[in-house]
C-alpha positions as CSV (number, residue, x, y, z in Angstrom):
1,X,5.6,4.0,11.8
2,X,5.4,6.7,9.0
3,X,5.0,3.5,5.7
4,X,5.0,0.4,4.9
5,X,5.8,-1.2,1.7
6,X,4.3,-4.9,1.0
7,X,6.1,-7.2,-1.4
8,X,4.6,-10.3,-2.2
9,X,2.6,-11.9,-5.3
10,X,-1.1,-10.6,-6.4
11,X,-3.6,-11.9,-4.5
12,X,-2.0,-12.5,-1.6
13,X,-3.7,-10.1,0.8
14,X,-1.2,-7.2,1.4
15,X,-3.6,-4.5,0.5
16,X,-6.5,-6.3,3.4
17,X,-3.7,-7.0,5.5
18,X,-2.5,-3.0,5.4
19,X,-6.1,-2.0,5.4
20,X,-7.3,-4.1,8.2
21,X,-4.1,-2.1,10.4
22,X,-4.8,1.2,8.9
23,X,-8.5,0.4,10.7
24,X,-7.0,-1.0,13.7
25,X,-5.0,1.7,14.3
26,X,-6.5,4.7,13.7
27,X,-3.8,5.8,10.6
28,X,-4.8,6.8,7.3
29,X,-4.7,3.9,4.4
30,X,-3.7,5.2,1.0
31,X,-3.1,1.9,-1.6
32,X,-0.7,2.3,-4.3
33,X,0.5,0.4,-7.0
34,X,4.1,0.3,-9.1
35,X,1.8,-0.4,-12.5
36,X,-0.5,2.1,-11.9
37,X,1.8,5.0,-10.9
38,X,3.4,5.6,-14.1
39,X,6.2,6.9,-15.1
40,X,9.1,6.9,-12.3
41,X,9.0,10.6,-12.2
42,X,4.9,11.1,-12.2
43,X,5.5,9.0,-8.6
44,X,7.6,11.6,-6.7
């Protein structure tokens, strides 16, 4: 599995749920969040 994307309300647990995996699993855990990425073309 290359990514994941998590939709859900805040404060649901998706960023614990893909950080307990990302520990499970051995893969690297990088959060990231549509209001903090700015612009559309600062997140390509």
């Amino acid at each position: 599995m290359a990514s994941v994307i998590l939709y859900g309300p805040p404060g649901s647990g998706k960023t614990t749920l893909a950080a307990l995996i990302s520990r499970a699993t051995g893969r690297r855990f990088e959060a990231l969040s549509a209001l903090s990425a700015g612009s559309r073309r600062s997140a390509r």
